[in-house]
C-alpha positions in Angstrom: 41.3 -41.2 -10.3 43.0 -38.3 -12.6 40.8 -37.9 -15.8 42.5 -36.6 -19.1 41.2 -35.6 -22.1 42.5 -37.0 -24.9 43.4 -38.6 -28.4 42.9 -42.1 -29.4 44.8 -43.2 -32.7 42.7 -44.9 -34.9 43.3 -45.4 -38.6 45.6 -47.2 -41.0 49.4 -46.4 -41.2 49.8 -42.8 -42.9 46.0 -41.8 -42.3 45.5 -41.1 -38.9 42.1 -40.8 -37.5 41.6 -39.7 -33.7 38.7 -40.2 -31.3 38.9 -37.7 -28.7 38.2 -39.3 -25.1 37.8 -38.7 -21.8 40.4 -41.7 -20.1 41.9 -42.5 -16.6 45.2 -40.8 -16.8 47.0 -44.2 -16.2 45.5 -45.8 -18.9 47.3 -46.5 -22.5 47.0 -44.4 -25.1 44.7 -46.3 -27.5 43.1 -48.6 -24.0 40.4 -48.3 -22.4 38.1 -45.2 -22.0 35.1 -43.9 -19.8 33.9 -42.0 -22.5 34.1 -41.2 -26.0 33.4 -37.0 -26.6 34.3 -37.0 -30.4 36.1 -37.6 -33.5 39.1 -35.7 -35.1 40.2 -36.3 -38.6 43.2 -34.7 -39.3 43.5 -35.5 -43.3 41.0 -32.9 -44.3 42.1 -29.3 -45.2 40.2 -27.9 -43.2 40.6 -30.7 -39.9 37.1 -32.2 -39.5 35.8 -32.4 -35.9 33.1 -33.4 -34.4 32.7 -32.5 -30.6 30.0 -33.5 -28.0 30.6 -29.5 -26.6 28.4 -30.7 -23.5 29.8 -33.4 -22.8 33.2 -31.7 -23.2 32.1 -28.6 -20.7 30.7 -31.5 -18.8 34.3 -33.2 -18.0 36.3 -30.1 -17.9 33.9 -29.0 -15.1 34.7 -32.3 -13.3 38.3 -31.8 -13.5 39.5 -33.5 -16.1 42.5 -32.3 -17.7 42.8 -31.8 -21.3 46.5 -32.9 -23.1 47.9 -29.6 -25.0 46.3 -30.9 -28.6 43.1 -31.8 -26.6 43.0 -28.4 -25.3 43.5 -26.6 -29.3 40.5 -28.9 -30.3 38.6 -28.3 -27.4 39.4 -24.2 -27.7 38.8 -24.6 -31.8 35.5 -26.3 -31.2 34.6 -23.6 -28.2 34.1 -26.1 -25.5 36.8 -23.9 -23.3 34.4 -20.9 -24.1 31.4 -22.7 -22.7 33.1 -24.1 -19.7 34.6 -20.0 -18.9 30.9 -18.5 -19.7 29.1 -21.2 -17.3 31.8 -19.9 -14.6 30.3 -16.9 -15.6 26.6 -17.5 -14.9 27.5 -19.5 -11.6 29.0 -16.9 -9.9 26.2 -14.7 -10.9 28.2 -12.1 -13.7 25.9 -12.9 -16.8 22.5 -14.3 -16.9 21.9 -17.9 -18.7 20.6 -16.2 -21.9 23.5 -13.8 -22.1 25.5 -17.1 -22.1 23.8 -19.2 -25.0 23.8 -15.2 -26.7 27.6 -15.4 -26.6 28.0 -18.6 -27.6 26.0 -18.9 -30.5 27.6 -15.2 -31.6 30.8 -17.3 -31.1 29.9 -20.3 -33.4 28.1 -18.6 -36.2 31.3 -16.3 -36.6 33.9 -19.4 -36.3 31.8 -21.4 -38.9 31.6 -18.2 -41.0 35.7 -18.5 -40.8 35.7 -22.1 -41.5 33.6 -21.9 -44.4 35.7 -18.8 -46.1 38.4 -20.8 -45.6 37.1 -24.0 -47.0 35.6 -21.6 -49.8 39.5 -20.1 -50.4 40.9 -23.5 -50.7 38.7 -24.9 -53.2 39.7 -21.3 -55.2 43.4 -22.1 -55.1 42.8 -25.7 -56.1 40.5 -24.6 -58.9 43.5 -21.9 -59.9 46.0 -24.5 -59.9 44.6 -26.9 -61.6 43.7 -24.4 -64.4 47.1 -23.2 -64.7 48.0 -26.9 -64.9 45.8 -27.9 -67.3 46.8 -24.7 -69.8 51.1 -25.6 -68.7 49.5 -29.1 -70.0 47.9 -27.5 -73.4 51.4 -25.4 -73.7 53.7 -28.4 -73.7 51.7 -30.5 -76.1 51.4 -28.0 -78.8 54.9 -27.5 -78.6 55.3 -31.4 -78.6 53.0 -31.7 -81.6 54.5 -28.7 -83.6 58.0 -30.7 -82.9 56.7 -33.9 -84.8 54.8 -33.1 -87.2 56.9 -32.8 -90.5 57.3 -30.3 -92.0 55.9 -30.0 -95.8 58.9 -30.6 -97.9 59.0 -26.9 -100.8 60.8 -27.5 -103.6 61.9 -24.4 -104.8 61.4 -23.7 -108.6 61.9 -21.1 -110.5 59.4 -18.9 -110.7 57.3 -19.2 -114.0 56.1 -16.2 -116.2 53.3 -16.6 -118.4 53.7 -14.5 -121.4 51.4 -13.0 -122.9 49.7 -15.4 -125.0 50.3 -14.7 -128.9 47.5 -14.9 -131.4 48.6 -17.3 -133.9 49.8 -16.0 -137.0 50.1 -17.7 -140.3 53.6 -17.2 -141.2 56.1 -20.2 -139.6 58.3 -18.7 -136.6 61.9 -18.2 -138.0 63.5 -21.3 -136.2 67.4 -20.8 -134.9 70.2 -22.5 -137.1 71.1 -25.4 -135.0 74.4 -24.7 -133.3 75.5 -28.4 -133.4 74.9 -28.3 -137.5 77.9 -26.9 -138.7 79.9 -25.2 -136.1 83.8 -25.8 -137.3 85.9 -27.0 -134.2 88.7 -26.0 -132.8 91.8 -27.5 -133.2 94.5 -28.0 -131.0 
C-alpha cells in the first residue's frame, strides 16, 4: 500500500487549519488516516507547526512519500535533515552523537531565525500602528481647527487716551453751535 505524507483540511471556510498525516495514497483527502504526525496553521505570520520530527523520519524511512507542501514543512521543521543524517550514521560516515550535534546546531539556528522574524513583525506592526495613530492625531486637529468658529473681531478704531488734564477752574470755551445761526443758501 503507497503511503503519502500529507495535508488534512480542517477549519472553517476562510481559516484553514491542516493536520499533517501520514494516509494510504488512495485514500481522500480529508478520509481516513494511519497516523496523525502534526498540525499546520497557516493564519499565523509566522506559520505555526507543530511536527512529531520522529515520527516524521520514522515514515520517510519507511517509504512514504511526502506531497511537494508536505515536503516544505517537513524540510522547514528539519525532519528531511534528520532522515539524510540517520543515512549518515547507518552507513557508518558520522557517529550517533555527531548526528544529534548537527541537528540540534540546526534547530537552535532555525528558531533563532524564526524568532528574529517574529521579533521584526511585531516592529513593523508596532511602526504602523504608530504612524497611524499620529495620520489619526493629524486629521483630527485639522478637523477640529475646521469647526471651531472662529472669534468674530470687530474692528474699532483705535482709542488714544490723552493725557489726562488737571482740572482748572475757568469753564472750557465751548464752540458756537453751527446749527444756531448759520444763514442758508438760497437757490
Amino acid at each position: 500500500m503507497p503511503v503519502k505524507i500529507r495535508l488534512q483540511r480542517h477549519g472553517k471556510k476562510g481559516k484553514p487549519f491542516y493536520w499533517i498525516v501520514a494516509a494510504d495514497a488512495r485514500s481522500k483527502r480529508d478520509g481516513k488516516y494511519l497516523e496523525k504526525i502534526g498540525t499546520y496553521n497557516p493564519n499565523t505570520n509566522p506559520a505555526t507547526i507543530n511536527l512529531n520530527v520522529d515520527g516524521a523520519v520514522q515514515w520517510l524511512e519507511n517509504g512514504a512519500q511526502p506531497t511537494d507542501t508536505a515536503r516544505a514543512i517537513l524540510g522547514y521543521k528539519g525532519a528531511m535533515l534528520k532522515k539524510h543524517l540517520k543515512g549518515g550514521v547507518r552507513k557508518g560516515a558520522i557517529t550517533e552523537e555527531q548526528m544529534e550535534e548537527k541537528f540540534n546546531t540546526w534547530l537552535e539556528e532555525k528558531e533563532g531565525k524564526i524568532s528574529n522574524k517574529a521579533s521584526g513583525l511585531q516592529d513593523q506592526d508596532s511602526k504602523k500602528a504608530a504612524e497611524a495613530l499620529a495620520a489619526e492625531k493629524a486629521v483630527n486637529e485639522a478637523r477640529i481647527a475646521a469647526n471651531t468658529p472662529e472669534p468674530e473681531v470687530t474692528e474699532e478704531p483705535a482709542v488714544e487716551e490723552a493725557p489726562v488734564e488737571e482740572a482748572t477752574d475757568a469753564p472750557a470755551e465751548e464752540a458756537p453751535a453751527a446749527d444756531a445761526e448759520t444763514p442758508k443758501e438760497e437757490k
